[in-house]
C-alpha positions in Angstrom: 6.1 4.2 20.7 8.4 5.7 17.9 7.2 7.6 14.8 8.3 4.1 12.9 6.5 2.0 15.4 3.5 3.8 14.6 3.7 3.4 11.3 4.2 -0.4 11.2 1.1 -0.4 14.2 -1.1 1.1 11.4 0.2 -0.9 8.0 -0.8 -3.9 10.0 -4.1 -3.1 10.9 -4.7 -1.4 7.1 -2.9 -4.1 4.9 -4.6 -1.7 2.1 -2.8 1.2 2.4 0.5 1.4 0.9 3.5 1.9 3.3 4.6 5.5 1.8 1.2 6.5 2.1 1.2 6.1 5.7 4.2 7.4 6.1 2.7 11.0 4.3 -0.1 10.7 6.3 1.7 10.8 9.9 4.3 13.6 8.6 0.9 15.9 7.3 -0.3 15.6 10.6 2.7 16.0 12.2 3.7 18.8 10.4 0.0 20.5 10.8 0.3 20.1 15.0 3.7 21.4 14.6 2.8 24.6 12.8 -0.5 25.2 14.6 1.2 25.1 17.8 4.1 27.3 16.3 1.1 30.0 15.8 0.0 29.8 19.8 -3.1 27.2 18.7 -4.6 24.1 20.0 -4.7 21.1 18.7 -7.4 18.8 20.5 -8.1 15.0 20.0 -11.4 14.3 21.6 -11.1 11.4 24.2 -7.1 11.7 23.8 -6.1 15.2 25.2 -5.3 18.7 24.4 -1.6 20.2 23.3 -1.3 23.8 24.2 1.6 26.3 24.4 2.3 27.8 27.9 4.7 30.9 28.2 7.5 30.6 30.6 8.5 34.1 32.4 12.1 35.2 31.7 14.4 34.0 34.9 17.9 33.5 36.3 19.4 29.8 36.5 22.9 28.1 37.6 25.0 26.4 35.4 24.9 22.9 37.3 28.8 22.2 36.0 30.2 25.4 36.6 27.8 27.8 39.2 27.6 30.3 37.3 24.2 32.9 37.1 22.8 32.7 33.6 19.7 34.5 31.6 17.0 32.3 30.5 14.7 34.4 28.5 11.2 33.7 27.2 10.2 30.6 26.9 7.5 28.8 24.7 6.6 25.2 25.9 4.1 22.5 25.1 1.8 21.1 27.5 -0.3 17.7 27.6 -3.8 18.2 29.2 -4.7 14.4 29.3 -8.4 13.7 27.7 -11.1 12.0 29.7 -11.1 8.7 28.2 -7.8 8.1 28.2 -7.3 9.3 31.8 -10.1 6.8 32.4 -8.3 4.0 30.0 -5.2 4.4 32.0 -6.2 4.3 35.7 -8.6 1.1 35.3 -8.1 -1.0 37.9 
């Protein structure tokens, strides 16, 4: 699902809202996981799952292409710790 899929997925099941409003409301919380997770916090949706930031150790790679070594310093990255219910949601059967 894109950012404008989910926009049109919530319009149409809140006919009341107006479309520019919706659109705020996804970039607010956008923007708010973005900068919490810039800052090393959590951001948790009960039932959904859990973003985090994991540090990568500095190491040496190949350039695929040409072979060459090269330095990959520090890394930040963001991991997905599925919640309960949707772990649940998704491996019905």
């Amino acid at each position: 699902m894109t950012r404008s899929e989910l926009i049109e997925n919530i319009a149409k099941k809140n006919p009341n809202l107006l479309l520019s409003d919706i659109e705020r409301i996804v970039s607010v919380i956008f923007s708010s996981m973005t900068s919490a997770l810039a800052k090393g916090d959590r951001v948790e949706f009960r039932g959904f799952g859990v973003f985090s930031i994991h540090k990568r150790a500095p190491r040496i790679a190949q350039n695929p292409r040409t072979g060459d070594k090269v330095k990959i310093g520090n890394r930040n990255i963001v991991h997905f710790r599925v919640g309960k219910e949707l772990h649940e949601k998704m491996n019905e059967n």
